[in-house]
C-alpha positions in Angstrom: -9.1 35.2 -33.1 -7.2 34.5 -30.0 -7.5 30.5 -29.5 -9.6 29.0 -26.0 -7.0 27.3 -23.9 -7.7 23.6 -21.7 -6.0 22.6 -19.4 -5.8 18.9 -19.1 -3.4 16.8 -16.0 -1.7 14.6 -18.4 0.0 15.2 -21.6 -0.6 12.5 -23.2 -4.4 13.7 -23.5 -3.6 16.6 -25.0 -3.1 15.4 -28.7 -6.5 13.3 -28.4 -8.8 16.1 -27.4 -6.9 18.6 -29.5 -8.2 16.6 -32.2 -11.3 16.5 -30.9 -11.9 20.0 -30.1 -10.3 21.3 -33.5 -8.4 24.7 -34.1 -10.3 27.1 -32.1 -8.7 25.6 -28.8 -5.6 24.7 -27.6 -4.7 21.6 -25.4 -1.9 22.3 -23.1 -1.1 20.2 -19.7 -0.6 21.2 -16.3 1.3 18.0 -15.6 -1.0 17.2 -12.7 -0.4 19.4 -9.4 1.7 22.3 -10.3 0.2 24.3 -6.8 0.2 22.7 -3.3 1.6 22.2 0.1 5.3 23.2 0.5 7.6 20.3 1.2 9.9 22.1 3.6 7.3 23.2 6.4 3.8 22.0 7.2 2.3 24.6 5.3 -0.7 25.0 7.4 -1.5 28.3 9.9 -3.2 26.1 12.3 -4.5 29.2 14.2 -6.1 30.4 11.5 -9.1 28.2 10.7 -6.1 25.7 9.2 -5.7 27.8 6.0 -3.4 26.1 3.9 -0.4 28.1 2.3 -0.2 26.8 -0.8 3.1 27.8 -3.2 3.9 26.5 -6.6 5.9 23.8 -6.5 9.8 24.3 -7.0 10.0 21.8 -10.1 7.0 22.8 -12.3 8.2 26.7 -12.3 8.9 26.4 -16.0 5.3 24.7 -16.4 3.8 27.4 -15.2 5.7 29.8 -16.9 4.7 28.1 -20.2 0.7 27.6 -19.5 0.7 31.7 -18.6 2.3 32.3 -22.0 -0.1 30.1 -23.4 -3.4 31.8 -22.0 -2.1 35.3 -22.2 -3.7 36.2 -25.3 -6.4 33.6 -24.6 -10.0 35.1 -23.6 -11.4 31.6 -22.3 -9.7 29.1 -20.3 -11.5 25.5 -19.6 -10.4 23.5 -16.9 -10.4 19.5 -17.9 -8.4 17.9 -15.3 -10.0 15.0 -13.7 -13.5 14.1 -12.7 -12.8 13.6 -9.0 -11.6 15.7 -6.3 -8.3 15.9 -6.9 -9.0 16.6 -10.4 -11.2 19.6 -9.3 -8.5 21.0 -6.8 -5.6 21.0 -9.3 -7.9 23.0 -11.7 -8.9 25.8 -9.0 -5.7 26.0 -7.5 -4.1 27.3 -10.8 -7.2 30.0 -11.8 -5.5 32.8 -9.5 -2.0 31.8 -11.3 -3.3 32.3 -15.0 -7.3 33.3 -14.7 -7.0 36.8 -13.9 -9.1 38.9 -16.4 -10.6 35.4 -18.3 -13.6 33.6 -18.1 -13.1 30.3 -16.7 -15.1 27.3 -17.1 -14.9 23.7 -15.4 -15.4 21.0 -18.2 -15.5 17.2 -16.9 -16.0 14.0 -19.0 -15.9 10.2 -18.1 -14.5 8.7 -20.9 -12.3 10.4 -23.8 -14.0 9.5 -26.9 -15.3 12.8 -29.3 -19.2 12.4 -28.4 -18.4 12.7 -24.4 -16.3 15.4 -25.1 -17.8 17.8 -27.3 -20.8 17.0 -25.2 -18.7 18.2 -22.2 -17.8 21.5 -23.9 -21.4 22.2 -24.6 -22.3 21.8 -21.1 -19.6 24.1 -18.9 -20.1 24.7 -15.9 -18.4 26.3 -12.5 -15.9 24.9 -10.3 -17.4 22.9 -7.6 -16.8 24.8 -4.2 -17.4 21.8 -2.2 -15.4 19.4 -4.0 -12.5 21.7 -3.9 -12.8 21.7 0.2 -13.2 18.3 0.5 -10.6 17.6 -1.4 -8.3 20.5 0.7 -9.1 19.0 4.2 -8.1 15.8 3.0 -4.8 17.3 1.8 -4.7 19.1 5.1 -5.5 16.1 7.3 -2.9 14.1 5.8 -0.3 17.0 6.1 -0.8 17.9 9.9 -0.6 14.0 10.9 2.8 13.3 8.2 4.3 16.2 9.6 3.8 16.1 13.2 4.2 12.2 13.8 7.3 12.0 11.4 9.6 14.0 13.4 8.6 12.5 16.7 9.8 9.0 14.6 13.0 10.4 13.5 13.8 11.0 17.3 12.5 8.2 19.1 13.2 5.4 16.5 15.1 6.2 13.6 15.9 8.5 10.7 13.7 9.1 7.5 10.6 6.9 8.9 7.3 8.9 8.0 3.5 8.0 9.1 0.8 8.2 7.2 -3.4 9.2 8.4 -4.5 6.5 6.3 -1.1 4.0 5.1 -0.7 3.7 8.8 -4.1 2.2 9.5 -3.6 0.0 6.4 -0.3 -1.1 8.1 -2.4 -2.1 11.3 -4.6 -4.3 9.5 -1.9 -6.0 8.2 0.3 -6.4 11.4 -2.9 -7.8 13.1 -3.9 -10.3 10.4 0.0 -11.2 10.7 -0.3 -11.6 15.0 -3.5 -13.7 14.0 -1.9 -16.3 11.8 1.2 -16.5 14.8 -1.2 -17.1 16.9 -3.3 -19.7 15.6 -3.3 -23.0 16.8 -4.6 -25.7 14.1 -7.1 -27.9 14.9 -7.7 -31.7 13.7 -10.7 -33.1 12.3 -11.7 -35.7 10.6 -14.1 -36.1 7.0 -15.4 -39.4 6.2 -17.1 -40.2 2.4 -17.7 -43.8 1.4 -17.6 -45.2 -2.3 -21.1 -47.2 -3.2 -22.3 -49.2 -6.2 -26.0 -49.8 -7.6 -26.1 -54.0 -8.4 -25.9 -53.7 -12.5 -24.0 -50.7 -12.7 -20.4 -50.1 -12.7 -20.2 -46.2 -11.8 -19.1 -45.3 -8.4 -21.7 -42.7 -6.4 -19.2 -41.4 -3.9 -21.2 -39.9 -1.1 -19.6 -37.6 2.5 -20.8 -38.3 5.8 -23.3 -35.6 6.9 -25.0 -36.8 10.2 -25.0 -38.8 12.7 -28.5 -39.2 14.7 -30.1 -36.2 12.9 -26.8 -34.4 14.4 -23.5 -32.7 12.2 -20.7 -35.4 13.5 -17.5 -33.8 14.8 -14.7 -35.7 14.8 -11.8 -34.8 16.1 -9.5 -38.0 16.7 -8.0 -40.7 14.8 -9.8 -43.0 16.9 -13.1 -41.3 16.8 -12.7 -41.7 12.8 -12.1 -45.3 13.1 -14.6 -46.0 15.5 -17.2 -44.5 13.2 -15.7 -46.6 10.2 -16.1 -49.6 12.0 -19.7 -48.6 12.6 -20.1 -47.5 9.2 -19.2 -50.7 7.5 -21.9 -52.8 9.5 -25.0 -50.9 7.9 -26.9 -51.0 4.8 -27.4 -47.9 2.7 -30.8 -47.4 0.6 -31.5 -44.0 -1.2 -34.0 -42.0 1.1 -34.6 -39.4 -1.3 -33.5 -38.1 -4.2 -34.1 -33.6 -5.0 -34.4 -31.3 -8.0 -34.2 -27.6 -7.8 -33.4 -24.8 -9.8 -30.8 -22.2 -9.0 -30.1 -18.8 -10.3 -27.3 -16.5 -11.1 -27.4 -13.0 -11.2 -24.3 -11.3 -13.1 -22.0 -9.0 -11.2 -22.3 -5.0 -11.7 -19.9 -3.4 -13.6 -16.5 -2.8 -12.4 -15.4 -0.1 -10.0 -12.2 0.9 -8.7 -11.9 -1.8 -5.7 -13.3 -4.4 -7.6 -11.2 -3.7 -10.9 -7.9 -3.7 -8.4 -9.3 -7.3 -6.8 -10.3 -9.3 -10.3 -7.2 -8.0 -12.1 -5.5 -9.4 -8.7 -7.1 -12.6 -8.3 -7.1 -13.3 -12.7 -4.3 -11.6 -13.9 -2.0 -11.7 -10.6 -1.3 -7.6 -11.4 -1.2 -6.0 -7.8 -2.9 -2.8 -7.7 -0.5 0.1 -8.6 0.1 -2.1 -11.9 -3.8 -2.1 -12.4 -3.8 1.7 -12.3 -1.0 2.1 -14.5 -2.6 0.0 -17.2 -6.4 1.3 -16.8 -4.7 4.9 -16.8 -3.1 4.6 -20.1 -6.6 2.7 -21.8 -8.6 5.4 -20.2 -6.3 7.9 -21.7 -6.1 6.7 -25.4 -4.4 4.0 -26.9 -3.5 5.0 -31.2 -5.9 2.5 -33.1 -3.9 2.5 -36.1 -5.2 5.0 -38.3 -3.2 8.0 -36.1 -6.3 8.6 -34.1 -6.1 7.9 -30.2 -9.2 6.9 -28.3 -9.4 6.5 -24.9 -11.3 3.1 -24.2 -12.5 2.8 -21.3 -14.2 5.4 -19.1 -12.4 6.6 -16.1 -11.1 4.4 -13.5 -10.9 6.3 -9.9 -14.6 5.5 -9.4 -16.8 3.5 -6.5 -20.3 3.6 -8.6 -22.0 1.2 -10.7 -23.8 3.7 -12.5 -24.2 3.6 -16.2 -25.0 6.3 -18.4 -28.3 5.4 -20.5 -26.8 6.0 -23.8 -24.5 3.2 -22.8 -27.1 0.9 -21.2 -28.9 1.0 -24.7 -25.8 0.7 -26.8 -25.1 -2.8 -24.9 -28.3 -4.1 -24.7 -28.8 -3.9 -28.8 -25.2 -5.4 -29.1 -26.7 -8.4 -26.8 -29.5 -8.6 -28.7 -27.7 -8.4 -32.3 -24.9 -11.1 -30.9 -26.2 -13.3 -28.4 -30.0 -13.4 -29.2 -33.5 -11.7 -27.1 -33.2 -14.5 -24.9 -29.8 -13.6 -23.6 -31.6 -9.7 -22.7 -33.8 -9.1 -19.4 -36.7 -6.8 -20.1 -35.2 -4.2 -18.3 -31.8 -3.2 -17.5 -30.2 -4.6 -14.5 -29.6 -2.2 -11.8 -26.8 -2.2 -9.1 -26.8 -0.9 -5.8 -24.0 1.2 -4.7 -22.8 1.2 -1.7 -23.6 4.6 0.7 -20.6 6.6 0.3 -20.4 6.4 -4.1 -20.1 9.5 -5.7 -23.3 8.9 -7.8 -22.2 11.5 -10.8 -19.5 9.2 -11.6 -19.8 5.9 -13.6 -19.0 2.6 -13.1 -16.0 1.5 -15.1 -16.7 0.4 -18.6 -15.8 0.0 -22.5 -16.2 3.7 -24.2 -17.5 1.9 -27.0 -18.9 -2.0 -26.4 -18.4 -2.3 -30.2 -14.9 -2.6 -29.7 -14.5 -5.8 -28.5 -11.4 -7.1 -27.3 -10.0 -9.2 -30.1 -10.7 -6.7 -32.7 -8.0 -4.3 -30.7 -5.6 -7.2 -30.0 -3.3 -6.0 -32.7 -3.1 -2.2 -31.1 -2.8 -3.6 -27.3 0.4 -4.7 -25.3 -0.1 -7.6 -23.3 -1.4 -6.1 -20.0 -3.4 -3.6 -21.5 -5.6 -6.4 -23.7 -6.0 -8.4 -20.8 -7.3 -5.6 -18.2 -9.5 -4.1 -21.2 -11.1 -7.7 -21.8 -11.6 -7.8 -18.1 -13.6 -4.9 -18.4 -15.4 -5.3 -21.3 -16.7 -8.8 -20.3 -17.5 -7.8 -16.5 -19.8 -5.0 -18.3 -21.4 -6.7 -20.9 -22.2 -9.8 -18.7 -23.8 -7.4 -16.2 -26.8 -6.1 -18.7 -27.5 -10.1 -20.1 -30.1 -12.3 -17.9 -28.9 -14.8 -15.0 -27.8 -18.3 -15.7 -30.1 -21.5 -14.4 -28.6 -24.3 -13.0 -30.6 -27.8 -11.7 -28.8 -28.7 -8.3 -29.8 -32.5 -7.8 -28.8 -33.7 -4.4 -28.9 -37.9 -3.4 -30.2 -38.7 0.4 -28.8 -41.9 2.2 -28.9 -43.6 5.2 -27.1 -46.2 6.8 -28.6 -47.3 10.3 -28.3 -43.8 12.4 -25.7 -42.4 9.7 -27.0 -40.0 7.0 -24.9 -39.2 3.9 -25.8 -37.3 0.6 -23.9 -36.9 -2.8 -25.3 -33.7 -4.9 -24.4 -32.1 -8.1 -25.4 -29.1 -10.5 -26.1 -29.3 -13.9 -26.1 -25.9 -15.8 -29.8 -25.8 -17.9 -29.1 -21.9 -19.6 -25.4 -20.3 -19.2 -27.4 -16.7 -19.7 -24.3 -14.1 -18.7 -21.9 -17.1 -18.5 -21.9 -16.4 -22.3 -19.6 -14.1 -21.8 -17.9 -15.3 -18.8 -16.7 -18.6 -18.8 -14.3 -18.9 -16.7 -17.4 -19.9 -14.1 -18.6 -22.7 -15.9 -16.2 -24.6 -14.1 -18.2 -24.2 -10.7 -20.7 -26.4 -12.6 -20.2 -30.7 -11.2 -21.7 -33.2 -13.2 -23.3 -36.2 -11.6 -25.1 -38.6 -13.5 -28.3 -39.7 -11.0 -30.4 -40.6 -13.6 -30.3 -44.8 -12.7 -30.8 -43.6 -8.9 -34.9 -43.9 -7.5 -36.1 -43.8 -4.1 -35.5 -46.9 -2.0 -32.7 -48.3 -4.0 -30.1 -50.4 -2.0 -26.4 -49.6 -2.5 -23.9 -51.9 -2.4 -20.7 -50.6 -0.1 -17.2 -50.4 -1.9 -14.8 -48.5 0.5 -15.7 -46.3 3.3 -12.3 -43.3 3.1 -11.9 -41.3 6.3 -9.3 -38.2 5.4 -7.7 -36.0 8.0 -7.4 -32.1 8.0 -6.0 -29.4 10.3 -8.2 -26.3 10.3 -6.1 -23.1 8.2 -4.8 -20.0 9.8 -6.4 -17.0 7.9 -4.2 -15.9 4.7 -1.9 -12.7 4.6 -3.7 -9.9 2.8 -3.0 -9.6 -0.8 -3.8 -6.4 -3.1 -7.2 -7.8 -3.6 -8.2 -8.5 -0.4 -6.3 -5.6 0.9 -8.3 -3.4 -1.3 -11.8 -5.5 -0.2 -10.5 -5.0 3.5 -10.4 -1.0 3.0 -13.6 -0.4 1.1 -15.3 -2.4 3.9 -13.7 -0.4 6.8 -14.4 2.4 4.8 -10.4 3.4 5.0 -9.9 5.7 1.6 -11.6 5.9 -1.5 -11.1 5.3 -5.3 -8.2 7.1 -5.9 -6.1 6.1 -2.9 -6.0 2.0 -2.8 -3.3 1.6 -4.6 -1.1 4.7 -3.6 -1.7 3.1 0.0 -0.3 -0.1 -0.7 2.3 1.0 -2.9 3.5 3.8 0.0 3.5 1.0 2.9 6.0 -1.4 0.7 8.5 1.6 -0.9 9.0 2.8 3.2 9.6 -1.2 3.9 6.4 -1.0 6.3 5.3 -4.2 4.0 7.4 -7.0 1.9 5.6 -8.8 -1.0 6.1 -12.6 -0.6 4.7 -14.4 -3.7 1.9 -11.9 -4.4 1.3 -11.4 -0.6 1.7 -8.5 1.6 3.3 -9.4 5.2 5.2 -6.5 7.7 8.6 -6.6 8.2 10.2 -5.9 11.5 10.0 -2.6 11.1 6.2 -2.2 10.4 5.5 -4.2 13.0 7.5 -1.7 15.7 6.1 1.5 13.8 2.7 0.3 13.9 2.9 -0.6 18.2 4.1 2.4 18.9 1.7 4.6 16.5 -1.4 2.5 18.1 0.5 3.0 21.9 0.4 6.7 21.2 -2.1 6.9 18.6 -4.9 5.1 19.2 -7.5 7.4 17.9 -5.5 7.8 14.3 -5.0 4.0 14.3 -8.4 3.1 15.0 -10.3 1.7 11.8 -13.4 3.1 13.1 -12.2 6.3 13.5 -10.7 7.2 10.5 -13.9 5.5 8.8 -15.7 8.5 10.6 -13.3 11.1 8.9 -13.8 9.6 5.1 -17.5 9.9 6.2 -17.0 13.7 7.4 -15.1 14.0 3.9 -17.8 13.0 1.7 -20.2 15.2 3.9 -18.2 18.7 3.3 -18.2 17.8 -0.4 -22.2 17.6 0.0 -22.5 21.1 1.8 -23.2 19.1 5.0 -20.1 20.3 7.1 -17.5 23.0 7.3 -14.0 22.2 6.2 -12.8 24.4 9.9 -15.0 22.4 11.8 -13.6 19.0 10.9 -10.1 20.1 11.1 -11.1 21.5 14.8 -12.7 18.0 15.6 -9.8 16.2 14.0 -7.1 18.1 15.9 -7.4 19.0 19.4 -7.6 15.3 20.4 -4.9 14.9 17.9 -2.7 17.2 19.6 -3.1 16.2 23.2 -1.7 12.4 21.8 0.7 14.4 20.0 2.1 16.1 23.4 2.1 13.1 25.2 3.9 11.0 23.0 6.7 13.4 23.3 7.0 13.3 26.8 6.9 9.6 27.2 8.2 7.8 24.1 11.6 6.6 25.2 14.5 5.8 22.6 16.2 2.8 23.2 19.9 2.9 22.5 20.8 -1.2 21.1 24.4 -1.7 21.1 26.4 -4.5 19.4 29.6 -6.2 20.3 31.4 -4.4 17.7 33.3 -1.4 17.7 33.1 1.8 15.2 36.6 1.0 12.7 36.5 4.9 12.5 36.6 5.9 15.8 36.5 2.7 18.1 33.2 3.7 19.5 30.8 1.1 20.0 28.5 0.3 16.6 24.7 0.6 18.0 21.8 -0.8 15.7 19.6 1.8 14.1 16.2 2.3 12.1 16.0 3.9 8.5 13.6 3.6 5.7 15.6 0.1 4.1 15.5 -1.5 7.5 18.0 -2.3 10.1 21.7 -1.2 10.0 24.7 -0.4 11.9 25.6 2.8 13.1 28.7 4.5 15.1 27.3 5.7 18.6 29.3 8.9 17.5 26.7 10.2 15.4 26.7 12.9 14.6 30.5 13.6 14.8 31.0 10.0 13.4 29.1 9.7 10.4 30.1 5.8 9.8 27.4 3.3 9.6 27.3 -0.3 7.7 24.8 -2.6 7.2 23.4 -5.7 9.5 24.2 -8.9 7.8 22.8 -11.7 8.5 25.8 -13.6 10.1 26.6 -15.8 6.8 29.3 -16.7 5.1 29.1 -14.7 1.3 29.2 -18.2 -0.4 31.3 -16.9 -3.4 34.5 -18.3 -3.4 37.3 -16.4 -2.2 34.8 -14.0 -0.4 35.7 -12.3 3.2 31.9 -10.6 3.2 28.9 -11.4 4.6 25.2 -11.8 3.8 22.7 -8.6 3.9 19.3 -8.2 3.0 19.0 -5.4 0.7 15.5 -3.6 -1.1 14.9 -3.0 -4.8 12.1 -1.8 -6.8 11.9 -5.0 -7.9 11.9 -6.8 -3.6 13.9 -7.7 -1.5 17.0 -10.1 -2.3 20.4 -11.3 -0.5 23.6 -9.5 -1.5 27.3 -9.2 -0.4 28.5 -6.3 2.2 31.9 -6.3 -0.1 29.7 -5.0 -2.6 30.5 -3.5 -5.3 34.0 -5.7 -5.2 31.4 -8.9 -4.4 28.7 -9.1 -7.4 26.9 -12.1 -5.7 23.4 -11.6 -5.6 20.6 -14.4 -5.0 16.8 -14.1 -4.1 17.2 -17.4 -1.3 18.9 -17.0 1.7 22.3 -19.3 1.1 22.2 -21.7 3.7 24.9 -21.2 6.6 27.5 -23.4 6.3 
């Protein structure tokens, strides 16, 4: 009996599920998108309702090859590539290669563990029309823009530059957070606290400065600080009042894609293509030791907080049975999702909360134990009950001046079982020799001065928070954003931080000059909206292309006619040809280039105008690009090795 073929994206499912599935199917991998847009042309007939012309692509010939020798004898094929829209797409695209004359079914699962599985394969159903067109304008939309504004780049700025629907909004937001934090002007003002003693008792209460006449004080001055001070010191202070009251809690929902990318930012300092990398290869199966891989965690390109109920009852008996009835609410705690989550999905979670993290140290790297405990606590602590704290909070005057001194005590940790990281927003004061009408005995009255901060560069996790709240991408494309804006040098990381370089910054003016509809953030929120409605029935793939591009176009003409190169030239003359040198764009910045081009094809990079500080040395200083950033190098290189991350300083 001929064997059922599945098609999975990536092979390094293929052993799990074959194991899974047992000998009446075969597991092959397509190796993710072996059909799409050509790379050579745009690959759209934009006359004719935008149909895309999709080929195979050039590389994965011999992949296809082998998965039509694979299903040729095969009666049944089932598509398992991913449960998004991508994932949907890649599977249709390849049913006219190898599905002629088979029945095809469309099998999806969230996590890769036997019971989700085989529960899949009972439960096959058609590829999802919808999905698959969503997923094609999206394709589409990006191609038309990359295509179009590209060229126009090449001519009026410099060679290889590209632009991007969505990495060049991204790029906006970061170029305008960047002109914010030039711009900002600090501003001074001053705090004032004053340290006060009970007669009897040695501890110090140390209590800020709150108001002034029933009024918040603003002081601004030096002198205003002092003058207050002086005032200050000439007042008694008794204890007006002294409240109690209780605060609680909640835990957080279960991780999602934006908030996976931001925690693992902000707690493990991995930016976000590192996070996908890691949750990819726990979602995909990590070998426990006994030559059986399970995937452990469920998939990870997701924006709901949905949990299956199998798994909602699996966690809450695992609280129960570890941490006691007291630690469970009566009812499962539910999450709201945000408007646009794809509701079928779940949120990210533990395959199986039984495995807890230190039981799978030994069969984890580094990375991946870390992420997985991540997840594992952010989903366990969201089913367990809040945590109480008692906030206590000392009133005192002095004359016309009001100051208070407050604390928090926590009563009942409840999810802070599990996450204690937090306990450390708890501040221990000990008010218990404090009552109403006390008089306090002045030790030191301690103004401090502060400048107001300009707002921080973007990181990945705030980049990522930015997006989702713009509504700029989804799941799958956070990190790919990020990642494309810093390989095209659009972006430079700078201790974990994302700022432009100088070449962002001109690419992004002149896209929002002659862009503006494609660089505003509300606008391309719209699209991701229209998106989400063709995958829902609600609109026609044709008709948001025909939106999308006639306004499109008319920028598109106009920026032709009226975006003028500017020719830079250098003191310096071409060694080749004696033509003068001119300063050009490409994708690793600035260099120099022979006005000859093309019949002169020498070029040689910018340096910085320093010395090389190795000994001996006739070269200069460049900035060069790696994978791994940016760092200072010789232009005699490779006869010059000297390498360094600082700038030397100019002698």
């Amino acid at each position: 009996m001929a064997k059922s073929i599945v098609i999975v994206e990536s092979p390094t499912k293929v052993k799990t599920i074959n194991k899974i599935l047992g000998k009446n199917f075969k597991v092959v991998s397509s190796m993710g998108h072996l059909v799409d847009l050509p790379k050579s042309t745009l690959g759209v007939d934009i006359e004719n309702d935008f149909e895309p012309k999709l080929i195979v692509v050039r590389k994965k010939q011999k992949i296809l090859t082998k998965l039509k020798k694979d299903c040729a004898k095969a009666k049944e094929i089932y598509f398992a590539s991913d449960p998004d829209r991508e994932g949907e797409a890649i599977g249709w695209n390849l049913v006219s290669h190898i599905g002629e004359g088979k029945k095809i079914f469309r099998v999806t699962f969230q996590e890769i563990t036997k019971e989700a599985v085989l529960k899949a394969f009972k439960h096959p159903r058609e590829f999802d029309q919808k999905k698959i067109n969503a997923q094609m304008a999206r394709r589409v939309l990006d191609r038309i823009v990359g295509y179009k504004i590209s060229p126009l780049l090449w001519k009026k700025v410099g060679s290889r530059l590209s632009a991007g629907r969505v990495q060049s909004v991204a790029l906006r937001i970061i170029v305008d957070r960047e002109r914010e934090i030039k711009k900002f002007v600090p501003n001074e003002y001053w705090q004032i606290s004053v340290d006060l003693k009970k007669e009897g008792y040695d501890n110090i209460l140390e209590a800020s400065f709150e108001k002034i006449n029933g009024e918040k004080p603003e002081i601004g001055s030096q002198d205003r600080a002092n003058e207050l001070v002086e005032s200050i010191r000439k007042e008694k202070f008794v204890v007006t009042d002294i409240t109690k009251r209780q605060i609680s809690r909640k835990s957080q929902a279960p991780l999602r894609t934006s908030t996976m990318q931001q925690e693992a930012f902000n707690k493990l300092r991995f930016n976000a293509s590192k996070t996908m990398m890691v949750a990819q290869q726990l979602y995909e199966g990590i070998d426990l030791g006994d030559g059986e891989t399970i995937g452990l965690i469920t998939y990870m390109r997701t924006d709901s907080v949905n949990v299956s109920n199998e798994a909602i009852e699996k966690v809450r008996s695992f609280i129960g049975d570890n941490y006691g009835e007291k630690y469970l609410p009566e009812i499962p705690n539910k999450f709201k999702a945000k408007k646009s989550a794809q509701e079928a999905h779940e949120a990210i979670r533990p395959s199986d909360v039984l495995r807890r993290p230190n039981d799978l140290r030994q069969y984890l790297d580094d990375d991946q134990f870390k992420l997985y405990e991540l997840i594992w606590n952010k989903f366990v602590s969201s089913q367990m009950v809040p945590s109480l704290y008692e906030n206590k909070k000392i009133e005192i005057a002095a004359g016309n001046f009001q100051f208070g001194a407050s604390g928090s005590t926590l009563l009942f940790d409840g999810y802070l079982a599990i996450e204690n990281e937090a306990r450390e927003e708890e501040s221990k004061i000990d008010f218990s020799h404090y009552d109403k009408g006390d008089n306090l005995n002045l030790v030191e009255v301690k103004p401090t001065q502060h400048f107001t901060k300009p707002p921080p560069r973007f990181s990945d996790a705030s980049l990522v928070k930015a997006l989702e709240e713009d509504g700029i991408g989804r799941p799958s494309t956070y990190a790919s954003i990020i990642l494309t804006l810093v390989m095209r040098n659009y972006v430079e990381r700078e201790k974990g931080y994302l700022g432009p370089t100088e070449l962002g910054v001109l690419i992004s003016d002149l896209l929002v000059e002659y862009f503006s509809k494609i660089m505003d953030i509300t606008f391309t929120a719209k699209m991701e909206e229209n998106l989400d409605l063709i995958e829902e029935g609600d609109l026609v793939y044709k008709d948001l292309l025909k939106e999308f591009y006639q306004p499109f176009n008319e920028e598109l003409d106009y920026a032709e006619d009226n975006i003028v190169k500017t020719e830079n030239f250098v003191d310096k003359d071409c060694p080749e040809c004696g033509k003068k040198l001119l300063i050009k764009w490409g994708r690793r910045g600035k260099f120099l280039s022979c006005s000859g081009f093309p019949d002169c094809k020498h070029a040689e990079p910018l340096t910085l105008g320093i010395k090389c500080p190795e000994e001996g040395c006739e070269g200069e200083v460049v900035k060069r690009k790696s994978s791994r950033g940016a760092f200072y190098g010789c232009t005699k290189y490779p006869q010059c090795t000297y390498v360094s991350k600082e700038l030397p300083e100019e002698e």
